[in-house]
C-alpha positions in Angstrom: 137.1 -49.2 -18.8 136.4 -47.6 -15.7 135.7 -49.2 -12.7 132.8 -48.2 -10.9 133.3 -48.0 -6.6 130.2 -49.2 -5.0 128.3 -46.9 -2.9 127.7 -47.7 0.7 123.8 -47.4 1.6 123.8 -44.7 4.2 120.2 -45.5 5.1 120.8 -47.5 7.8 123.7 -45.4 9.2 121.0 -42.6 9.4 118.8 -45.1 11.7 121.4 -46.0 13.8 122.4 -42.3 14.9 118.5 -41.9 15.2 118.0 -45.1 17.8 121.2 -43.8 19.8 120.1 -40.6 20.2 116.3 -41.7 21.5 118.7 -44.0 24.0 120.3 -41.3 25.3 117.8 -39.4 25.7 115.3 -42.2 26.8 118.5 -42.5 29.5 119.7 -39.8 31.2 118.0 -38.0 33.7 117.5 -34.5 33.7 117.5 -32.5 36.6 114.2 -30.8 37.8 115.1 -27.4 39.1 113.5 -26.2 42.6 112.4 -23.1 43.0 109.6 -20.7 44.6 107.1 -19.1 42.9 106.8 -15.6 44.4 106.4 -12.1 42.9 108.7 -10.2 43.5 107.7 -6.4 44.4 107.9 -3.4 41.9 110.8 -1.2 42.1 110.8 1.5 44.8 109.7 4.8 43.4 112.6 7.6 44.2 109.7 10.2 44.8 107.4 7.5 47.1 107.2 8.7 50.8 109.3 6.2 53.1 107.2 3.4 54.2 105.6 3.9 58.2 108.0 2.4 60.8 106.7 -1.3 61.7 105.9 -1.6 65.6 108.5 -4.8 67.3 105.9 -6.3 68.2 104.1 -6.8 64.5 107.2 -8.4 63.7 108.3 -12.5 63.8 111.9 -12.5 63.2 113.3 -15.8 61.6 117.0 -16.2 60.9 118.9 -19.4 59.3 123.1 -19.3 60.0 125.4 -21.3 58.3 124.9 -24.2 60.2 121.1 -24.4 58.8 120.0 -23.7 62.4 116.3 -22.4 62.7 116.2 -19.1 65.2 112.6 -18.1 65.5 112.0 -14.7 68.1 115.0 -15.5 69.2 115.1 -18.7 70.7 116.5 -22.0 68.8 113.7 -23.1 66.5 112.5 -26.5 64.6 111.4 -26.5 61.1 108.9 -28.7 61.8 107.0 -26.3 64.3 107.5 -23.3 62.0 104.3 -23.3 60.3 102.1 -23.3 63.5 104.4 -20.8 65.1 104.0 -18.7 62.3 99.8 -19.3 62.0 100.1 -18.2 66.2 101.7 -15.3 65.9 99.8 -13.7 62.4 96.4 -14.7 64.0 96.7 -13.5 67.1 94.1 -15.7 68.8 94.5 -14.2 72.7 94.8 -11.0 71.6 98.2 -11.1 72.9 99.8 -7.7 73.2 103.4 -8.7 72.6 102.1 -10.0 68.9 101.1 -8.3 66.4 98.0 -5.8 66.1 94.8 -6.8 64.3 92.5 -4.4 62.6 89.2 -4.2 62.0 89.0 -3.3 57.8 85.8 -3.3 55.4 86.8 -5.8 52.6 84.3 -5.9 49.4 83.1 -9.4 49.0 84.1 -10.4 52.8 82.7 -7.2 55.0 84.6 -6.3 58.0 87.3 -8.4 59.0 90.2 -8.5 61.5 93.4 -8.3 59.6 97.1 -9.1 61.0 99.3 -5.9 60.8 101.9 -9.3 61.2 105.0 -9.0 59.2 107.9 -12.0 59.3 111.0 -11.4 58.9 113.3 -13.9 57.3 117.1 -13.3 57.7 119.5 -15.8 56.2 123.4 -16.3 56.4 125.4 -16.5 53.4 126.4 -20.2 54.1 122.7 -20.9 54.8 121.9 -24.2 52.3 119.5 -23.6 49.8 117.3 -26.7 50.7 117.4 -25.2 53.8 116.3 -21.6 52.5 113.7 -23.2 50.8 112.5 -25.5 53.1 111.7 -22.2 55.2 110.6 -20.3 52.8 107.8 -23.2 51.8 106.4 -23.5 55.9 106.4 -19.3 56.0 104.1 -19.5 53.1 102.2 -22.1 53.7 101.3 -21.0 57.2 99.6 -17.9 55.2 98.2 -20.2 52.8 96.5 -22.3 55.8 95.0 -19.1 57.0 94.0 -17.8 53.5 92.3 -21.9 53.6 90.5 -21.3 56.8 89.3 -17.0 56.0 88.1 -18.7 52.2 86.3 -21.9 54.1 84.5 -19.5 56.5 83.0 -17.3 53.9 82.8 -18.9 50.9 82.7 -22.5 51.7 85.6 -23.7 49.2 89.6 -23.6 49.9 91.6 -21.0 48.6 93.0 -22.4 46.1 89.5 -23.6 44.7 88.3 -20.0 43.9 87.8 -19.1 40.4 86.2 -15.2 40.8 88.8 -13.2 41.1 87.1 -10.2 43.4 87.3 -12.9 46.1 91.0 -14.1 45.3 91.7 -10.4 45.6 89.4 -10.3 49.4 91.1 -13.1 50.7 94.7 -11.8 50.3 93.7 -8.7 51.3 92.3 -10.3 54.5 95.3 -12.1 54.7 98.6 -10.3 53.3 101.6 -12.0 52.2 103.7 -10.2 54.4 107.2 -12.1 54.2 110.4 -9.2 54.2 113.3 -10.5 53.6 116.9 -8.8 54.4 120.0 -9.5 52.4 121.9 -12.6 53.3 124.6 -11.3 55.6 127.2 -13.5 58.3 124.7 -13.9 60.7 127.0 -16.3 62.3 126.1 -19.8 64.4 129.8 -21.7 64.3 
């Protein structure tokens, strides 16, 4: 007769694999990526008229080298003062003619409004960090959001951020443009 080879009970084997596998995973940390969240521009119709010239003086100019150092309008910047440099020179609150122009515009949903014909700038070197790039890029925006804050506070009442209708979403960033260019990273230098 035959002899019969027992069978191993593969239950628990299958429990086993499960509990190391919720250890690992339960375990290692997983990295959170950083990023922006900005929208980038359409493509650039072929057939589009080129875009006016900007005036020097509607332009902040902010470059990072390779060393991470700030350069804002040319003189040896702090990240820490970026923001309110950058509020300054888009709002224009002497009338200053060596910053940028303001405009009187009709706006539905906000009537007329002085808008900044501002644009910044932002040059970076190739060696630039990116905690540093970012880092930048976050105070540049968040100077515009601090105005879009104060424009939606005075007529509305509410923060930006807070408004549900989107007519006035679409006022407000009117009223207050995103207007961030930003050149290729080249060797801007800094050593």
């Amino acid at each position: 007769m035959a002899r019969m080879t027992p069978e191993i009970n593969a239950g628990s084997m299958a429990d086993i694999a499960f509990l190391l596998l919720i250890f690992f995973l339960v375990t290692t940390t997983m990295d959170v990526d950083t990023g922006l969240r900005r929208l980038l521009p359409p493509p650039i119709d072929p057939n589009a008229p080129p875009p006016p010239p900007v005036r020097e003086r509607n332009v902040f100019v902010v470059l990072v080298d390779q060393n991470d150092r700030l350069l804002v309008e040319g003189e040896l910047g702090n990240i820490r003062t970026l923001r309110e440099q950058t509020k300054n020179f888009l709002l224009n609150p002497n009338n200053d003619p060596t910053m940028p122009v303001r405009e009187m515009r009709q706006i539905d949903n906000l009537g007329e409004v002085e808008v900044s014909r501002g644009v910044i700038s932002l040059q970076n070197d190739r060696g630039t960090s990116y905690e540093m790039y970012v880092a930048v890029q976050n105070e540049l925006a968040a100077a515009i959001n601090d105005i879009r804050d104060e424009v939606a506070r005075e007529h509305f009442g509410v923060r930006f951020e807070q408004l549900t209708d989107q007519d006035l979403v679409r006022a407000i960033r009117e009223a207050v443009p995103m207007a961030i260019s930003e050149a290729e990273p080249k060797d801007i230098g800094g050593r």
